[in-house]
N, C-alpha and C positions, 0 to 999 in steps of 0.2 A: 382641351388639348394639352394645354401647359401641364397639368396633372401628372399625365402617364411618362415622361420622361423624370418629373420629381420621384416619381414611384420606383420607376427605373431603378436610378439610382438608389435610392432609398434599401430599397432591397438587395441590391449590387455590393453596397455599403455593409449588412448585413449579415450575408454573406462572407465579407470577408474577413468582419470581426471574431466572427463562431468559428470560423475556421482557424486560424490564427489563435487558436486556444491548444490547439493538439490532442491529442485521442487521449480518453482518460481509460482507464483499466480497475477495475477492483475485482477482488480474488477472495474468495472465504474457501478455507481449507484447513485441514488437519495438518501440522507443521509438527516436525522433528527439532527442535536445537539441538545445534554439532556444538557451537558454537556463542560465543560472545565477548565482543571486545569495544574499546572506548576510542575515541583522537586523547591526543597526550594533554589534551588543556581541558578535558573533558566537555568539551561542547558538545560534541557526537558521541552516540550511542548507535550498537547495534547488533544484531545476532546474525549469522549464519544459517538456516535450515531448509530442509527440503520438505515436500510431501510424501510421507511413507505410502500413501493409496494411488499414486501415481502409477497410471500401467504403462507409463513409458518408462523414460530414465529417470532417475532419483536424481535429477539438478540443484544444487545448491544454489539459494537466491540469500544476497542480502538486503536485510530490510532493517529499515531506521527506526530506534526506539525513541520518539519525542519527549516522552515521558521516564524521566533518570528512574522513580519510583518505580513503574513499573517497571523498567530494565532489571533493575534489584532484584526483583521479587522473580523475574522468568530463571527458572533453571538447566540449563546445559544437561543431554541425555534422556528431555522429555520431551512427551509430544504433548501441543496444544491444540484447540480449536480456535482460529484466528481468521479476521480479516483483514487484509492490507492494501493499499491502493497506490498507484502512481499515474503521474501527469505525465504525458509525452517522454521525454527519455531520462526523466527524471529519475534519482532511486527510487525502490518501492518503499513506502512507508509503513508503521504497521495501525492500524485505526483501533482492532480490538483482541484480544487475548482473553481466553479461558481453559482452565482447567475440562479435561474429556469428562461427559459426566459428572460433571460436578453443579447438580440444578438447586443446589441452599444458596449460594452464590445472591449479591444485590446488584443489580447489573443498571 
């Protein structure tokens, strides 16, 4: 008898921690960069782009580059194949970046 109210809760408990995570989102798509800019103390990084194969509207999103190195290296007026993800209403972040076509690549 004492069990199934432990349980109860338990799972009540549960519940409310997984929830309390908020929606996670991740996106792989073909990406345009318009754009790219930094914060002034260089902490932040980030570009500007939309999905050129998008059949609705061409929305610019920006997404965080964690990695300064790889910010360096993304070029403004290209398009990539990229994945990028975000946590609840956090910005989007970006997770992977490659050149279209391009399978000599070490991934």
């Amino acid at each position: 008898m004492k069990k199934t109210p432990s349980l109860l809760v338990f799972f009540i408990f549960l519940l409310v921690v997984t929830a309390c995570g908020g929606p996670f989102t991740s996106t792989s798509s073909d990406l345009y960069v318009v754009k790219k800019a930094h914060s002034k103390d260089d902490n932040e990084a980030w570009i500007i782009a939309y999905d050129p194969n998008s059949i609705t509207e061409k929305k610019e999103i920006k997404i965080l580059v964690q990695e300064l190195m790889v910010w360096n290296l993304i070029e403004v007026n290209k398009t990539y194949f990229s994945s990028y993800s975000k946590k609840g209403d956090n910005p989007w972040i970006l997770d992977k970046i490659e050149h279209l076509g391009d399978n000599e690549t070490i991934r």
